[in-house]
Structure formats: C-alpha cells, structure tokens
C-alpha positions in Angstrom: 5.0 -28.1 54.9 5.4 -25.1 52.8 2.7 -23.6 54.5 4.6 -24.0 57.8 8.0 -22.5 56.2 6.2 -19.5 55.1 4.7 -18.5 58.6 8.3 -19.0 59.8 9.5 -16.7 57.5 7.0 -14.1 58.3 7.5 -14.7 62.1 11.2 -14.2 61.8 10.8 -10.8 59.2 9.0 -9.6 62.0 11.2 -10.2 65.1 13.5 -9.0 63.0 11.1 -5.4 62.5 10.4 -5.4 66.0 14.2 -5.5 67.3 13.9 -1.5 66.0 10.1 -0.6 66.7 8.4 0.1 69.8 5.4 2.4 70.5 4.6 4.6 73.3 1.4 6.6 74.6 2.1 9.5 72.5 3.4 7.3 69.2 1.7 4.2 69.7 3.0 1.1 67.2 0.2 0.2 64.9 0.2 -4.1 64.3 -1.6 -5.2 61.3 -2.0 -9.0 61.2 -3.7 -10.4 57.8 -5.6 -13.6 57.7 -7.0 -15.2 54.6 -10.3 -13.3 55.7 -10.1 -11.3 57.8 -7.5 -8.0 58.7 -7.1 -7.1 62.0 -5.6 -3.9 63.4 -3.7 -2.3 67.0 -2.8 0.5 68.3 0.1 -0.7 71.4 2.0 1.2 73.6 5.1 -1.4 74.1 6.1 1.1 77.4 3.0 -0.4 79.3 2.2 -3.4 77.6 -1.6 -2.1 76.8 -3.6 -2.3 73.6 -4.7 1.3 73.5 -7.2 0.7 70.5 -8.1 -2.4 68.2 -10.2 -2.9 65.2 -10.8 -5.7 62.9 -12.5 -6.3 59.6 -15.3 -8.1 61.9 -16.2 -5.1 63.3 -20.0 -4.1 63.5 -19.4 -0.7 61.8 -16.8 -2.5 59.4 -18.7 -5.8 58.6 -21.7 -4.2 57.6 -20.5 -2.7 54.9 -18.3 -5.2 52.8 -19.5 -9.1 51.4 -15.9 -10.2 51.8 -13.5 -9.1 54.7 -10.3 -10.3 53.2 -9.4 -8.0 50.2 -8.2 -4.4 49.5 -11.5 -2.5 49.7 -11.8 -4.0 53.2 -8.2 -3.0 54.2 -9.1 0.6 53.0 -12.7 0.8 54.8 -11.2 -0.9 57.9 -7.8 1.9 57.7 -10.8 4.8 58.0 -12.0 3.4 60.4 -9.1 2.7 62.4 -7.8 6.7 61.9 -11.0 8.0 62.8 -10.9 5.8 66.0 -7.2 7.2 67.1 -7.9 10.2 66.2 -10.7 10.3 68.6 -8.4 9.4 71.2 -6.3 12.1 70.7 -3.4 10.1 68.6 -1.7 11.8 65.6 1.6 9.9 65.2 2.7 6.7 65.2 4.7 3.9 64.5 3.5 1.3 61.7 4.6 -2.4 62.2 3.8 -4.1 59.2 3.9 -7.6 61.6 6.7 -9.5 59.0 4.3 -9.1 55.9 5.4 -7.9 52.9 4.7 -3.9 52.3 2.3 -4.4 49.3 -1.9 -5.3 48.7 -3.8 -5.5 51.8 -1.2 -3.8 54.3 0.2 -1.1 52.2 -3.8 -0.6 51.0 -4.5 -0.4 55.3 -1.3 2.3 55.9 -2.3 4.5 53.5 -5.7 4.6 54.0 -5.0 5.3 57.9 -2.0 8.0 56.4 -5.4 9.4 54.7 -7.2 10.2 57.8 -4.1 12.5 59.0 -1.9 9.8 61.0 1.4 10.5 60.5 4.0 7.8 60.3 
C-alpha cells in the first residue's frame, strides 16, 4: 500500500513538472525514469511527439562496464554516455525533467554528469 502511495506521489510531482516543461527539436526535454535497477534516459521533442535519442543503463556500451545498473556510478557513466550521444546529433541545450523524482542521488548524479559533457540546461 505504501508502495502504491509513493508512485502516486511521484506521478502527481511530475504532472505537476510537466504543466511548465516541454521540449522541442532544438531544446529537447531530457526524461530520466529510475527503477530499483536500472536508469533509463530520453531525449523528446513534445512539438512532434518523437523520441529523438534514448539510453538506458542496459545498454551494450553502458552494461559492460558496471556489476550493478542501479547506483550513482552507473547514473554518472550512463549521463556520458547520454551527452556524448546528443551531442553527436547536434543538441547542446535542453530541457531536464526530472520525471517527479526528487532532485538528489541517482538523478542529480545523471544531470550533472550530462551538464559535464557541455549540455546546457
């Protein structure tokens, strides 16, 4: 039950986020979504409803280089990863959405790891 009131919570933090933030092509909104294991990342332009790029911790490149997907030092490899990926595409700003999570450990680890690799939000 808690469980259940928790993911509610989150759910409604982020409706609440996403009444303010939308992407675009040239500042596409970055989702972050956390899982006990595994963090997965998107860049979205909201204009055309596309995913432009994506990247998870159970990506090839990613995977091979952590024993567990689910903690900071993941977040932080998976964030380089992620910025080297938009950069190739061309995409320097953008708009983070933190997805209703609270800004600290795994996500904050993941922004400023991307803000590393010259993404500016």
């Amino acid at each position: 039950m808690t469980e259940n009131k928790r993911r509610n919570a989150r759910i409604k933090r982020h409706k609440r986020i996403r009444k303010t933030l939308s992407g675009s092509s040239e500042r596409p909104r970055i989702c972050v979504f956390r899982s006990l294991k595994n963090i997965y990342v998107q860049a979205i332009d909201d204009n055309k409803g596309v995913t432009l790029i994506s990247a998870s911790t159970l990506d090839s490149e990613v995977k091979e280089k952590l024993n567990y997907r689910g903690n900071i030092k993941a977040a932080e490899i998976l964030g380089t990863a992620f910025a080297k990926k938009l950069k190739e595409k061309g995409i320097d700003k953008a708009v983070f959405d933190r997805g209703g999570f609270l800004y600290h450990g795994r996500v904050k680890t993941l922004a400023d790891s991307i803000r590393k690799g010259k993404i500016k939000f």
